[in-house]
DOSE-868662 format. One record per atom (N, C-alpha, C): x, y, z; chain; residue number from 1; residue in one letter. Coordinates in Angstrom, 1 decimal, padded with zeros to 4 digits. Layout:
% residues N
@x:X; y:Y; z:Z; kette:A; nr:NUM; rest:a
...
//
This chain:
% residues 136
@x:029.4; y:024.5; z:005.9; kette:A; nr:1; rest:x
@x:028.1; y:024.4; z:006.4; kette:A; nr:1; rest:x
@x:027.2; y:023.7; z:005.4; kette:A; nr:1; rest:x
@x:027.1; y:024.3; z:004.5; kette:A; nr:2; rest:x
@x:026.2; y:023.2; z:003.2; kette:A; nr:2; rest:x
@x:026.9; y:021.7; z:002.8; kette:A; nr:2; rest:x
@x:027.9; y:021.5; z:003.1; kette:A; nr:3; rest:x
@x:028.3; y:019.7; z:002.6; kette:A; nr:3; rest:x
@x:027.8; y:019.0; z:004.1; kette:A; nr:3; rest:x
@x:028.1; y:019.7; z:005.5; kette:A; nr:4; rest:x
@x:027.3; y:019.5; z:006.4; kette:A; nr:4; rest:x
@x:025.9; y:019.2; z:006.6; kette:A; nr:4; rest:x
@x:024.9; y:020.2; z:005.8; kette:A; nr:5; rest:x
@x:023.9; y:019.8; z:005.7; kette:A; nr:5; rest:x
@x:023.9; y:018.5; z:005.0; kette:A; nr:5; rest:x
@x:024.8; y:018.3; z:003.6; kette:A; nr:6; rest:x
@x:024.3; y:017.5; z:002.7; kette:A; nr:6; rest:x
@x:024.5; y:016.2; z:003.6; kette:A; nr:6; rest:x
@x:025.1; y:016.4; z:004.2; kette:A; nr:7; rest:x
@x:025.7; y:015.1; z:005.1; kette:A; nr:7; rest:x
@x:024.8; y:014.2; z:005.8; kette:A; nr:7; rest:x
@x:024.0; y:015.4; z:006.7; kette:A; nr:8; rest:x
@x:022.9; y:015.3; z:007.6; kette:A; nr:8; rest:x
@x:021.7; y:014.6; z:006.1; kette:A; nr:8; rest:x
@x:021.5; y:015.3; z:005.0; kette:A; nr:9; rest:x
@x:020.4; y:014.7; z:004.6; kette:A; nr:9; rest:x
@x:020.3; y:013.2; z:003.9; kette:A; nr:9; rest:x
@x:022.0; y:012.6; z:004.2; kette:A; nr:10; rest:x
@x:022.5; y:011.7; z:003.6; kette:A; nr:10; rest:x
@x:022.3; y:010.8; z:005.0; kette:A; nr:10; rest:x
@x:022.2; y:011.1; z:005.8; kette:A; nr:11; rest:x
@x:022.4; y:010.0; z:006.7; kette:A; nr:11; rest:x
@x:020.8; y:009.9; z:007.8; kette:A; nr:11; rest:x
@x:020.3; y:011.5; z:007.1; kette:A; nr:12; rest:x
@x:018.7; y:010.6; z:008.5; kette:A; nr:12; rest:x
@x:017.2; y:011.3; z:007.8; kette:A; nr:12; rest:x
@x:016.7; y:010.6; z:008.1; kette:A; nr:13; rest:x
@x:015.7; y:010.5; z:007.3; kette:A; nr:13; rest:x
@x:014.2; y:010.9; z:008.6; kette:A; nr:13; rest:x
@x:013.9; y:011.8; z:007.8; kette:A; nr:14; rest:x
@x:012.6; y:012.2; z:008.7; kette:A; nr:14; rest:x
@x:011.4; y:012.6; z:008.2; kette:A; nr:14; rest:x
@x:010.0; y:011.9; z:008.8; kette:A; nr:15; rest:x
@x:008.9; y:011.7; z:008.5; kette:A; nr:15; rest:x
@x:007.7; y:012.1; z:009.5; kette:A; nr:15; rest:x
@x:006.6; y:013.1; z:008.6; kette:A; nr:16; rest:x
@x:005.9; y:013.4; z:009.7; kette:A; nr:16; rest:x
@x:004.4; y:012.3; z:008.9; kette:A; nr:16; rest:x
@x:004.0; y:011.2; z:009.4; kette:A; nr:17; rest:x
@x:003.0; y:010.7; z:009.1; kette:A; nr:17; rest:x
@x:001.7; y:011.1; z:009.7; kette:A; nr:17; rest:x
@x:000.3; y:011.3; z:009.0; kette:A; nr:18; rest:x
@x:-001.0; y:011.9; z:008.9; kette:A; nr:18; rest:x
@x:-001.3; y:010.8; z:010.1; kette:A; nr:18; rest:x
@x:-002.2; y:010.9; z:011.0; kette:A; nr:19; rest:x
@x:-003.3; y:010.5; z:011.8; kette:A; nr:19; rest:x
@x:-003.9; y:009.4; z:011.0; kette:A; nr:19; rest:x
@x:-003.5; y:008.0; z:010.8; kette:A; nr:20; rest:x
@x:-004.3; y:007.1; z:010.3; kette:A; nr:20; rest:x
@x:-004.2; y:007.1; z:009.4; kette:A; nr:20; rest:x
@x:-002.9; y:007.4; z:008.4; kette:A; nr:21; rest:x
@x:-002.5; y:007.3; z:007.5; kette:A; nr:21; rest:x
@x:-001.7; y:005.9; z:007.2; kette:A; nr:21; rest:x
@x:-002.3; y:004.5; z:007.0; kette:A; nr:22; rest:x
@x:-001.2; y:003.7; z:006.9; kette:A; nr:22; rest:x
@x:-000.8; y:003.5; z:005.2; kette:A; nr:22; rest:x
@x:-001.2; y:004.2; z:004.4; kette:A; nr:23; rest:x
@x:-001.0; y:004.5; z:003.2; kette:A; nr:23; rest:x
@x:000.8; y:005.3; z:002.8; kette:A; nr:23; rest:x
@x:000.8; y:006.1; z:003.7; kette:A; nr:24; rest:x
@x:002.7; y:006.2; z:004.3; kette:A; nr:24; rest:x
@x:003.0; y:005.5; z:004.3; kette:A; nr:24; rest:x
@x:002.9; y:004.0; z:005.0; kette:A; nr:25; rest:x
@x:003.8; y:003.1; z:005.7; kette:A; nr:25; rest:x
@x:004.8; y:002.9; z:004.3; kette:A; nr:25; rest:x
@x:004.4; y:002.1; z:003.4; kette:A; nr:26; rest:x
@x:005.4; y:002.0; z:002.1; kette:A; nr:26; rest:x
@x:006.0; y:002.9; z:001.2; kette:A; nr:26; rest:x
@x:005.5; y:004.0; z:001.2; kette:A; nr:27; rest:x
@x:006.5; y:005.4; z:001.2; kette:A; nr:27; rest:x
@x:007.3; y:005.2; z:001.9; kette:A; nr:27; rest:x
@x:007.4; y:005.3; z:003.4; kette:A; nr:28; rest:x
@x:008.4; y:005.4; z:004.2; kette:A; nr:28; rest:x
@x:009.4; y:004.3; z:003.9; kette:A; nr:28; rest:x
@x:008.9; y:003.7; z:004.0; kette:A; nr:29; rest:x
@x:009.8; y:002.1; z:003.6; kette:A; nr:29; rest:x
@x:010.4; y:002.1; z:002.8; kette:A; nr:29; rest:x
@x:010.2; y:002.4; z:001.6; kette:A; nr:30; rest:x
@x:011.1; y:003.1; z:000.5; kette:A; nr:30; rest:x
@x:012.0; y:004.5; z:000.6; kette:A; nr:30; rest:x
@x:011.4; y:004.9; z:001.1; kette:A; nr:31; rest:x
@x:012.7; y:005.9; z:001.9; kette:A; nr:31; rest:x
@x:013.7; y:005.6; z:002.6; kette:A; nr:31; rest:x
@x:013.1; y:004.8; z:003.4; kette:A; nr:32; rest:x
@x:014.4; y:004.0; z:004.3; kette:A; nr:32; rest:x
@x:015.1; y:003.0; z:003.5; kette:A; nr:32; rest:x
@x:014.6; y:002.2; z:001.7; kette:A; nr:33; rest:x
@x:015.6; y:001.4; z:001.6; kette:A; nr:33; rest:x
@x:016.6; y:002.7; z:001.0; kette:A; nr:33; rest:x
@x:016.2; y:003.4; z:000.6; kette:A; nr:34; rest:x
@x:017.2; y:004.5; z:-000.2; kette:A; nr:34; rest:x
@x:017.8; y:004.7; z:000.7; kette:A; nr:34; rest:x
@x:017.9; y:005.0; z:001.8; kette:A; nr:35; rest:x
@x:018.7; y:006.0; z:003.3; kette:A; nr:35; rest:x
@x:019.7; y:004.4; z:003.3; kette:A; nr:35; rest:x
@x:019.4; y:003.7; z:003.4; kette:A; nr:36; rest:x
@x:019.8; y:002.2; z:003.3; kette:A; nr:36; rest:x
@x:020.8; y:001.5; z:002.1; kette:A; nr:36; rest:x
@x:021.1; y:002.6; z:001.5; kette:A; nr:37; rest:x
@x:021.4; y:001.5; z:000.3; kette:A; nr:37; rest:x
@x:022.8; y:001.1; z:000.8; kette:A; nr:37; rest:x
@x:023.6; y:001.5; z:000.7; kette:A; nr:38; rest:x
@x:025.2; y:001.1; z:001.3; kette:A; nr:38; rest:x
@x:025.3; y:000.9; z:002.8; kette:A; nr:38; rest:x
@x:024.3; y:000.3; z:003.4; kette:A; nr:39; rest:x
@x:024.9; y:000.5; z:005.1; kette:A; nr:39; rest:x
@x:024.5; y:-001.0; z:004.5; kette:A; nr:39; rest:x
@x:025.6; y:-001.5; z:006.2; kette:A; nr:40; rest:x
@x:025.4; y:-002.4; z:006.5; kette:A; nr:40; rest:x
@x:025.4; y:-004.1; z:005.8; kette:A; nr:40; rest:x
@x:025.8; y:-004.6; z:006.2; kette:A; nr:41; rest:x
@x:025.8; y:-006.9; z:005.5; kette:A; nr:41; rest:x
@x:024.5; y:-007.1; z:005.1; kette:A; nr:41; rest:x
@x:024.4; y:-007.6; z:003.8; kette:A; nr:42; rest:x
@x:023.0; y:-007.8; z:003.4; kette:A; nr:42; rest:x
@x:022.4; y:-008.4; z:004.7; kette:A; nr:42; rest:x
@x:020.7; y:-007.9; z:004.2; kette:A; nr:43; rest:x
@x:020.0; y:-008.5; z:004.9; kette:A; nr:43; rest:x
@x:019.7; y:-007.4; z:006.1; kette:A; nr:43; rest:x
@x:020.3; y:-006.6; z:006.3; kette:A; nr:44; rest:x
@x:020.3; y:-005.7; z:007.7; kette:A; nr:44; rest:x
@x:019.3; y:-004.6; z:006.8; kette:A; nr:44; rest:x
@x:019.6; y:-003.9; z:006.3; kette:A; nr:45; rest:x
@x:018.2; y:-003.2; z:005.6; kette:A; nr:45; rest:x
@x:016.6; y:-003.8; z:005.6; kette:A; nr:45; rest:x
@x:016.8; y:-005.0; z:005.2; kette:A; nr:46; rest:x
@x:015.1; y:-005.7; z:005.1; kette:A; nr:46; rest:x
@x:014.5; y:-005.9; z:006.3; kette:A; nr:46; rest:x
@x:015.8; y:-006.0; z:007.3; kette:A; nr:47; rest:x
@x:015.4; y:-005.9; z:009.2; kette:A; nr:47; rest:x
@x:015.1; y:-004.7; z:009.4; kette:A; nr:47; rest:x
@x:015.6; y:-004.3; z:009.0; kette:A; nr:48; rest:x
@x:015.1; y:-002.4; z:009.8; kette:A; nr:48; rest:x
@x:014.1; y:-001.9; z:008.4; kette:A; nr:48; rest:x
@x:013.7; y:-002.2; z:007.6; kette:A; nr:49; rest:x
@x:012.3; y:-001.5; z:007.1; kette:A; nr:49; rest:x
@x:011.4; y:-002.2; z:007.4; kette:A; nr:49; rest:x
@x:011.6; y:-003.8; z:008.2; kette:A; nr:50; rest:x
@x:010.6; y:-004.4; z:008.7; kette:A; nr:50; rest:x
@x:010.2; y:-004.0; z:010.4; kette:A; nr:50; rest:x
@x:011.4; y:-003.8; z:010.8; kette:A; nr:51; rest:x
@x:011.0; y:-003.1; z:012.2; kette:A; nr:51; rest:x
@x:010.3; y:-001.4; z:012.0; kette:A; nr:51; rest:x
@x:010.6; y:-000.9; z:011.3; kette:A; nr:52; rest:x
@x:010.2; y:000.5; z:011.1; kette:A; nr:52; rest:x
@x:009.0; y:000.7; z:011.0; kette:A; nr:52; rest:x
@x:008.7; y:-000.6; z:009.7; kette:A; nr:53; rest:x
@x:006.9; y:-000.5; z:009.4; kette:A; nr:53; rest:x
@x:006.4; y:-001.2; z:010.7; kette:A; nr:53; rest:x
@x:006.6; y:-002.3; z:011.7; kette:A; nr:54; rest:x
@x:006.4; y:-002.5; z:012.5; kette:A; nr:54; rest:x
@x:005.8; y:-001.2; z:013.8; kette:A; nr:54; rest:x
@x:006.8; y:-000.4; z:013.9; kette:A; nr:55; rest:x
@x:006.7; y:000.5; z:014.4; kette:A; nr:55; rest:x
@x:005.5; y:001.8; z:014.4; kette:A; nr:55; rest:x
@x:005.5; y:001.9; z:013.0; kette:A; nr:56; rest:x
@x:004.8; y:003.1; z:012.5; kette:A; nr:56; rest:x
@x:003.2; y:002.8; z:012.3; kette:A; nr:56; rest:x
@x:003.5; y:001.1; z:012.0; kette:A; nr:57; rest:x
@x:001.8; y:000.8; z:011.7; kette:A; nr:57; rest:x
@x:001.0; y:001.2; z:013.3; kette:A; nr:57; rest:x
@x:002.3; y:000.2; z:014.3; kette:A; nr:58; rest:x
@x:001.8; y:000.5; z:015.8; kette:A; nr:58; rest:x
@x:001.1; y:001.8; z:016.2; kette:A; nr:58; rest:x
@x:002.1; y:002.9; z:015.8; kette:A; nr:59; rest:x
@x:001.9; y:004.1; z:016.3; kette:A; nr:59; rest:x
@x:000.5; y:004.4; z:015.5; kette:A; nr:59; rest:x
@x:000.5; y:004.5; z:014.5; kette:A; nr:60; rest:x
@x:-000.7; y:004.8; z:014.1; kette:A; nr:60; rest:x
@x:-001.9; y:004.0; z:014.1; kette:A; nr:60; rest:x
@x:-002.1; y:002.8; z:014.3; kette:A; nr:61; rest:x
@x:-003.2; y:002.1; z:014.9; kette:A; nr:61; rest:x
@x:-003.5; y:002.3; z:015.8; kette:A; nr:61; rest:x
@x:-002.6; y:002.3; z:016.9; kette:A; nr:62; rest:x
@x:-003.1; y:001.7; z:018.3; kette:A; nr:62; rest:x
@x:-003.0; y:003.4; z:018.9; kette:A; nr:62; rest:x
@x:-002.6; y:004.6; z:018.6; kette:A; nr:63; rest:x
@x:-003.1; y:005.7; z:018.8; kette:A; nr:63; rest:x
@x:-004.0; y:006.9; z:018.1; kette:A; nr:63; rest:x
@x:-004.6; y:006.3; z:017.5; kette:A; nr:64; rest:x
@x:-005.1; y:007.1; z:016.1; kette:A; nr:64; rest:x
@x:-004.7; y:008.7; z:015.9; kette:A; nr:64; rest:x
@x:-003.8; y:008.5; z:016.0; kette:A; nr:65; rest:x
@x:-002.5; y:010.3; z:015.7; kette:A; nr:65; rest:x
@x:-001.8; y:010.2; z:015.1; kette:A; nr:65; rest:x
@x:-001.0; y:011.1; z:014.8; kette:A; nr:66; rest:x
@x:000.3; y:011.5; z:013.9; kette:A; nr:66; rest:x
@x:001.6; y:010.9; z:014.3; kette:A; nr:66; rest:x
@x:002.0; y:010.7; z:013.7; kette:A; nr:67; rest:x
@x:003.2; y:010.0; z:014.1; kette:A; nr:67; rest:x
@x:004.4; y:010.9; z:013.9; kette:A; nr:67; rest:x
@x:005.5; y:010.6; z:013.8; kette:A; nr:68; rest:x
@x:007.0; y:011.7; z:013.5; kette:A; nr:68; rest:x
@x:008.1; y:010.2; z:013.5; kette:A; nr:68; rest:x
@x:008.2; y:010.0; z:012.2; kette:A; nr:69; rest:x
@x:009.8; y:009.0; z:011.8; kette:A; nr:69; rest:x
@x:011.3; y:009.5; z:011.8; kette:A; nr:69; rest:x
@x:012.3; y:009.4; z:012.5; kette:A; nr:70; rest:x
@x:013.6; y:009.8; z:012.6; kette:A; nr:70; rest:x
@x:014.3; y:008.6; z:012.6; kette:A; nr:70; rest:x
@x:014.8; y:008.3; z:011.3; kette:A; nr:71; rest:x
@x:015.9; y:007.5; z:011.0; kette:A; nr:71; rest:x
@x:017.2; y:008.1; z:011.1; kette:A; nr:71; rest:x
@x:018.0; y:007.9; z:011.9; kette:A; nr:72; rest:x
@x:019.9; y:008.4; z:011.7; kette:A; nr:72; rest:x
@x:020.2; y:007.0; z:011.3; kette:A; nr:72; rest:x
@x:021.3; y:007.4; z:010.4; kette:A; nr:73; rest:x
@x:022.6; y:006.2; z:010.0; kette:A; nr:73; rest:x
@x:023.9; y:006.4; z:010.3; kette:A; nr:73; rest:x
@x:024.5; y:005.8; z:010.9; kette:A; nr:74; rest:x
@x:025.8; y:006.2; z:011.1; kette:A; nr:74; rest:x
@x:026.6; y:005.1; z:010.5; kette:A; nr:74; rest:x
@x:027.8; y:004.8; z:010.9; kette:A; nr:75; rest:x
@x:028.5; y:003.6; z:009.9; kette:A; nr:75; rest:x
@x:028.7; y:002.5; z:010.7; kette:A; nr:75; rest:x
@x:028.2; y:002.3; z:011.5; kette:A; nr:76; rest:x
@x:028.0; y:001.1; z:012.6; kette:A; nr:76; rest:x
@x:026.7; y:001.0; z:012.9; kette:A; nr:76; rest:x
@x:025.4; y:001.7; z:013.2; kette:A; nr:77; rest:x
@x:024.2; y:001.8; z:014.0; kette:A; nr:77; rest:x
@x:023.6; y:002.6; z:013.2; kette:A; nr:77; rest:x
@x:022.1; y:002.0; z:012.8; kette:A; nr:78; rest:x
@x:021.1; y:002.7; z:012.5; kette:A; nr:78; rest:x
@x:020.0; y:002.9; z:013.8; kette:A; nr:78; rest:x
@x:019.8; y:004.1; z:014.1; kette:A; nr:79; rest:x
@x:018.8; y:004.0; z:015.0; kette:A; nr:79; rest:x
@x:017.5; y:004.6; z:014.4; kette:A; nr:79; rest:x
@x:016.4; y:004.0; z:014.7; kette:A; nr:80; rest:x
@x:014.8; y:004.4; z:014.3; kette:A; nr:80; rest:x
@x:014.3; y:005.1; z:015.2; kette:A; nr:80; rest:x
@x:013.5; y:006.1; z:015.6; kette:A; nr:81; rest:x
@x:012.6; y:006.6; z:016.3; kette:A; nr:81; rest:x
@x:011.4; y:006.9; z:016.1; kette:A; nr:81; rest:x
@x:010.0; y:006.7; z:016.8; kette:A; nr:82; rest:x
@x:008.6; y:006.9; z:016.5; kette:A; nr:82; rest:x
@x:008.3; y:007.0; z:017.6; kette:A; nr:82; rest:x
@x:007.9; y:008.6; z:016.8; kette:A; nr:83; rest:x
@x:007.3; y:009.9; z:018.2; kette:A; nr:83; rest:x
@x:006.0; y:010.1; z:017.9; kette:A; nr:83; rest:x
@x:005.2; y:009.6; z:019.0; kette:A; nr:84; rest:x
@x:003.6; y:009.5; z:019.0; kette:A; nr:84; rest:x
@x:003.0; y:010.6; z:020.0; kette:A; nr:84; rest:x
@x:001.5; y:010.9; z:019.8; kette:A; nr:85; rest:x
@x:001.2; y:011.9; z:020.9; kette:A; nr:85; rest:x
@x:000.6; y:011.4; z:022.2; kette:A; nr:85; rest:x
@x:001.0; y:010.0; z:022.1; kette:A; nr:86; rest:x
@x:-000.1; y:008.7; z:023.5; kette:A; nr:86; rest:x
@x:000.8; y:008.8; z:024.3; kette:A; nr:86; rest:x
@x:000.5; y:009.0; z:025.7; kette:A; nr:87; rest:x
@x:001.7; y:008.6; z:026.8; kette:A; nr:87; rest:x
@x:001.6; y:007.1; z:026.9; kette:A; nr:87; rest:x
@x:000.3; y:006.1; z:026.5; kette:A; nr:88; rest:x
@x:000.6; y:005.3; z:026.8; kette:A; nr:88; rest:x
@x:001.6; y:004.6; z:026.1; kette:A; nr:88; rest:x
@x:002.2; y:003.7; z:027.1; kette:A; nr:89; rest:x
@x:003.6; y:002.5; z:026.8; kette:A; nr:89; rest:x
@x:003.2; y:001.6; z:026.3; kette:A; nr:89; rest:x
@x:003.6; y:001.2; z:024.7; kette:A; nr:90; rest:x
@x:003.2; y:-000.4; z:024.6; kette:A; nr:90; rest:x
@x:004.1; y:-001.4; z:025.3; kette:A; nr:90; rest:x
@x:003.4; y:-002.5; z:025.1; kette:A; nr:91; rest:x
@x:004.0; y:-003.5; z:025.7; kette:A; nr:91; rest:x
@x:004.4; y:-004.6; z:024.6; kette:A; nr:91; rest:x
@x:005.5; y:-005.4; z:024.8; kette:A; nr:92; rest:x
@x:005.6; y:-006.9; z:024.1; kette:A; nr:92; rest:x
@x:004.5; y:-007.6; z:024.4; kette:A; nr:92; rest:x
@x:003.7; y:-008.5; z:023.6; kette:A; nr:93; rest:x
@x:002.7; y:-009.3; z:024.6; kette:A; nr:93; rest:x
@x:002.5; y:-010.8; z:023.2; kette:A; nr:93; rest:x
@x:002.3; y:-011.8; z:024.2; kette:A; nr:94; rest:x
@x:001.8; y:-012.9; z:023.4; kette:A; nr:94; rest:x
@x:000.1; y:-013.1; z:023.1; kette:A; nr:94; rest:x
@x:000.5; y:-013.0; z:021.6; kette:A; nr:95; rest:x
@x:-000.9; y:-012.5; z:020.9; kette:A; nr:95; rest:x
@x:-001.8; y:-014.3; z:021.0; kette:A; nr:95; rest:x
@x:-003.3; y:-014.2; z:021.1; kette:A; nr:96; rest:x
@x:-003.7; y:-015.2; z:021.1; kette:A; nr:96; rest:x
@x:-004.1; y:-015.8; z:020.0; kette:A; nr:96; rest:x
@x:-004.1; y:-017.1; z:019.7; kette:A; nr:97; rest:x
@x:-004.2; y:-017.6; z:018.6; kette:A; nr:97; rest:x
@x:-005.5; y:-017.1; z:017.5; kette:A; nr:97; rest:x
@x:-006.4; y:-016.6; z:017.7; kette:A; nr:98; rest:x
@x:-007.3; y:-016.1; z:017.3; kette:A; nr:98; rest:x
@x:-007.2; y:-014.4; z:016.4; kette:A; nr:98; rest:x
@x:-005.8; y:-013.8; z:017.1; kette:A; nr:99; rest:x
@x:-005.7; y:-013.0; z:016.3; kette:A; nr:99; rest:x
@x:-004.7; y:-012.9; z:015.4; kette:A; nr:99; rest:x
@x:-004.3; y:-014.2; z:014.6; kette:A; nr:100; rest:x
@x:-003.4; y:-014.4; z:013.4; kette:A; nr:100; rest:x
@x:-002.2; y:-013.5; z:014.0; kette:A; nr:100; rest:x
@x:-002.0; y:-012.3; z:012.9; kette:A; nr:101; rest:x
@x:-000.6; y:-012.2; z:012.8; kette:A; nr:101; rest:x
@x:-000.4; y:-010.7; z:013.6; kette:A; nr:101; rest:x
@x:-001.3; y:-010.1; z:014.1; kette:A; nr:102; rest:x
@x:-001.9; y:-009.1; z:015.1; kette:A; nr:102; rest:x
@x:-001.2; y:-009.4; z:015.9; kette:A; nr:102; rest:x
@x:-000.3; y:-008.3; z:016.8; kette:A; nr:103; rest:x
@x:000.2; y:-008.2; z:018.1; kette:A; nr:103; rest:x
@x:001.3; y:-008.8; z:018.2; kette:A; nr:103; rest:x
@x:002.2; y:-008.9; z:017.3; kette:A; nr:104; rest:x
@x:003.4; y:-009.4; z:017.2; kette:A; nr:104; rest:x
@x:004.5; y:-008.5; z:016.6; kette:A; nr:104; rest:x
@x:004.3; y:-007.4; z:016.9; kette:A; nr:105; rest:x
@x:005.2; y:-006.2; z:016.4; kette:A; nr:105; rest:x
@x:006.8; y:-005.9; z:017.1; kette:A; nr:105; rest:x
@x:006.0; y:-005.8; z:018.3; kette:A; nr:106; rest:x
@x:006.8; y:-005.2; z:019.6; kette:A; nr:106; rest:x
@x:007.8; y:-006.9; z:019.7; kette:A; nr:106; rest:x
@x:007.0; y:-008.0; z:019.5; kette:A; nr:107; rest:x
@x:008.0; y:-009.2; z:019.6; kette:A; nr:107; rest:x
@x:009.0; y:-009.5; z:018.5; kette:A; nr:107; rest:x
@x:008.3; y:-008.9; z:017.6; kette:A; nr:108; rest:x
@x:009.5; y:-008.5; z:016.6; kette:A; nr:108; rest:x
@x:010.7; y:-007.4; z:016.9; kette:A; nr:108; rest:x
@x:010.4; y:-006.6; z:017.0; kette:A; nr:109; rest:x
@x:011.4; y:-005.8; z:017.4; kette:A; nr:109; rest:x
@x:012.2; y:-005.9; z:018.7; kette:A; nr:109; rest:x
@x:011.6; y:-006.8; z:019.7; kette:A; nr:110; rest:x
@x:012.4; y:-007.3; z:020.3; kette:A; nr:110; rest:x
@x:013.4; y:-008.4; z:020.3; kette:A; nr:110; rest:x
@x:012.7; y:-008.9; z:019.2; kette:A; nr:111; rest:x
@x:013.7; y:-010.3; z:018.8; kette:A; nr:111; rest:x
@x:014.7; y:-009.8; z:017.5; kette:A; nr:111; rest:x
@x:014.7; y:-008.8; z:016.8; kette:A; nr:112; rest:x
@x:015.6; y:-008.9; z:015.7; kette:A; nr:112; rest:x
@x:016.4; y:-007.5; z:016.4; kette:A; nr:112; rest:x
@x:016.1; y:-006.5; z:016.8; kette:A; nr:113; rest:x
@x:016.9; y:-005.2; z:017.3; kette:A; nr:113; rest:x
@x:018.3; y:-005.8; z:018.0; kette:A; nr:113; rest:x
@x:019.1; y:-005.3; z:018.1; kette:A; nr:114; rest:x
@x:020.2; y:-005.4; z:018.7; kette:A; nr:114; rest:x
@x:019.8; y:-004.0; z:020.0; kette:A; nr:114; rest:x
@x:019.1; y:-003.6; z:020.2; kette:A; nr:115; rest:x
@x:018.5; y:-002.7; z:021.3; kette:A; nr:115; rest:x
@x:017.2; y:-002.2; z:021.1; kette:A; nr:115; rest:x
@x:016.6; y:-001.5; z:021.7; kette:A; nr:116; rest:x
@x:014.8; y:-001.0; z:021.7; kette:A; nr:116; rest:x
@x:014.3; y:-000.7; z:023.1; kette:A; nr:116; rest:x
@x:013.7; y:000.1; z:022.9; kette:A; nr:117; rest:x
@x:012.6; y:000.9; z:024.1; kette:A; nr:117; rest:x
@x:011.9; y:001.8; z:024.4; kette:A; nr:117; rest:x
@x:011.7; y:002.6; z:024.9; kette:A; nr:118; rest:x
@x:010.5; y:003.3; z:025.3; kette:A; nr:118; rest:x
@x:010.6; y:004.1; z:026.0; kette:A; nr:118; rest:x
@x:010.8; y:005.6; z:025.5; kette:A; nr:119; rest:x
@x:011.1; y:007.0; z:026.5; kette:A; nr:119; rest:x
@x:009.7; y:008.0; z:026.3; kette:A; nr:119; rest:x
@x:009.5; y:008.3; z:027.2; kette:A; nr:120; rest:x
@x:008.7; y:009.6; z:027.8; kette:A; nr:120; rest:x
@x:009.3; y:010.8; z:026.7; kette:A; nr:120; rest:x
@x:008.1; y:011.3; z:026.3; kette:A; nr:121; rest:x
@x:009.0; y:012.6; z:025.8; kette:A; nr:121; rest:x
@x:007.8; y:013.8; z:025.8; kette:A; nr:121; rest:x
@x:007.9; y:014.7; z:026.0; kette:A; nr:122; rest:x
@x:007.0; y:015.7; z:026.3; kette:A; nr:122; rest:x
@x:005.5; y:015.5; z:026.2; kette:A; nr:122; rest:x
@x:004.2; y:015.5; z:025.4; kette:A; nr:123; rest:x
@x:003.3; y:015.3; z:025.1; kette:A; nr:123; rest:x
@x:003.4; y:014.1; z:024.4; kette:A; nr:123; rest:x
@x:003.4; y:012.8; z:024.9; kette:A; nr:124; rest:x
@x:003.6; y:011.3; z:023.7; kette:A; nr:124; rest:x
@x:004.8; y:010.5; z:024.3; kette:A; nr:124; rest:x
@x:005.4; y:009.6; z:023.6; kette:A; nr:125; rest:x
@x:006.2; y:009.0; z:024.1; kette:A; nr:125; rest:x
@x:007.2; y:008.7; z:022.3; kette:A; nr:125; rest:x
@x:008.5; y:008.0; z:022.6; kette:A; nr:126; rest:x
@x:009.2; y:007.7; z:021.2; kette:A; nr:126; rest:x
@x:009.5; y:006.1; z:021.5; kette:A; nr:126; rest:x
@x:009.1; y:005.5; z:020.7; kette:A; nr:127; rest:x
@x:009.7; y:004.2; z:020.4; kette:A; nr:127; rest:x
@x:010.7; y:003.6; z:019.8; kette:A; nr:127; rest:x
@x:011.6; y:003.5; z:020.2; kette:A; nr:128; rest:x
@x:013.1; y:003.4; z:019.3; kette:A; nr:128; rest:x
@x:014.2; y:001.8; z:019.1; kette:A; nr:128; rest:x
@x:014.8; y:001.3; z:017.9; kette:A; nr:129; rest:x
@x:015.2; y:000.5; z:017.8; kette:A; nr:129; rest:x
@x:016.7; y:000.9; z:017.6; kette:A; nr:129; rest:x
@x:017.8; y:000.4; z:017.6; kette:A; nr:130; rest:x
@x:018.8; y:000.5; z:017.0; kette:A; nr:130; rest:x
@x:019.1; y:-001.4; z:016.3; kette:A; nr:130; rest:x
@x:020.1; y:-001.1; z:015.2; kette:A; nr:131; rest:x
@x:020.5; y:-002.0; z:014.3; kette:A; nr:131; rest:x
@x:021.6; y:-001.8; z:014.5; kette:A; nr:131; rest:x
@x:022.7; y:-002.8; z:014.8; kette:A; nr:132; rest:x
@x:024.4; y:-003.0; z:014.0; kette:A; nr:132; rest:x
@x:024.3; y:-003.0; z:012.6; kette:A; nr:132; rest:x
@x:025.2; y:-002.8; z:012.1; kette:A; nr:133; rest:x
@x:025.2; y:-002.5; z:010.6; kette:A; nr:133; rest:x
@x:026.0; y:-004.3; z:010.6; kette:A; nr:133; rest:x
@x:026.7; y:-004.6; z:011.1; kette:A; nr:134; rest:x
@x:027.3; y:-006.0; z:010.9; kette:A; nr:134; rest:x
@x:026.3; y:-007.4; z:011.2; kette:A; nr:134; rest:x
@x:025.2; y:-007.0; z:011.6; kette:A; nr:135; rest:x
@x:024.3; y:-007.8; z:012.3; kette:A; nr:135; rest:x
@x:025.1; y:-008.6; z:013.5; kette:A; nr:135; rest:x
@x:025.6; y:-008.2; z:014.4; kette:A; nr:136; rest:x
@x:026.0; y:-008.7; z:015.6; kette:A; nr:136; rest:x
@x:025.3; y:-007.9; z:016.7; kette:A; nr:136; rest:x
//
């Protein structure tokens, strides 16, 4: 049972971020490169702490609440999760030229994720990405 645990603490990584805390965001991100160091073909780590902070800045901007980070790694797929207390759904949307680099999160993670979407979950909703570890 304890190499089990150690196993579990080697492979996922979980974060409860403050209400408008974007001061987390690069803590986390450095947590995730550590959770990261041996997975995956270069370059797949700097995707997934970019989608992650992607995610977490979202959740905590655009709902001014707490967030909850659950990284698993396994040896093919990393999946992310960001559990918010908003029922509302974000959307992909094309940002207008006037707001620079604003609103291009969700297009990110739709363009580099090898999957992502958007589940209902009790009080909030989770936003989730998965990564191949081979980048395929």
């Amino acid at each position: 049972m304890a190499r089990e645990a150690r196993d579990t603490e080697r492979t996922r990584l979980r974060r409860r971020l403050g209400r408008a805390d974007l001061q987390a965001v690069p803590d986390t991100r450095h947590a995730l490169r550590a959770l990261l160091e041996h997975w995956g073909k270069p370059g797949r780590s700097e995707t997934a702490e970019l989608l992650t902070t992607e995610l977490i800045t979202n959740a905590l901007v655009h709902t001014d609440d707490e967030a909850v980070l659950t990284a698993t790694v396994g040896p093919h797929v990393l999946r992310v999760e960001v559990k918010d207390f908003v029922d509302r759904v974000p959307r992909p949307r094309a940002p207008g030229a006037d707001e620079g680099t604003n609103g291009r999160g969700l297009l990110l993670v739709q363009s580099l994720a090898n999957a992502w979407g958007v589940r209902a979950q009790g009080s909030g909703k989770v936003v989730w990405f998965e990564l191949d570890a081979d980048g395929g």
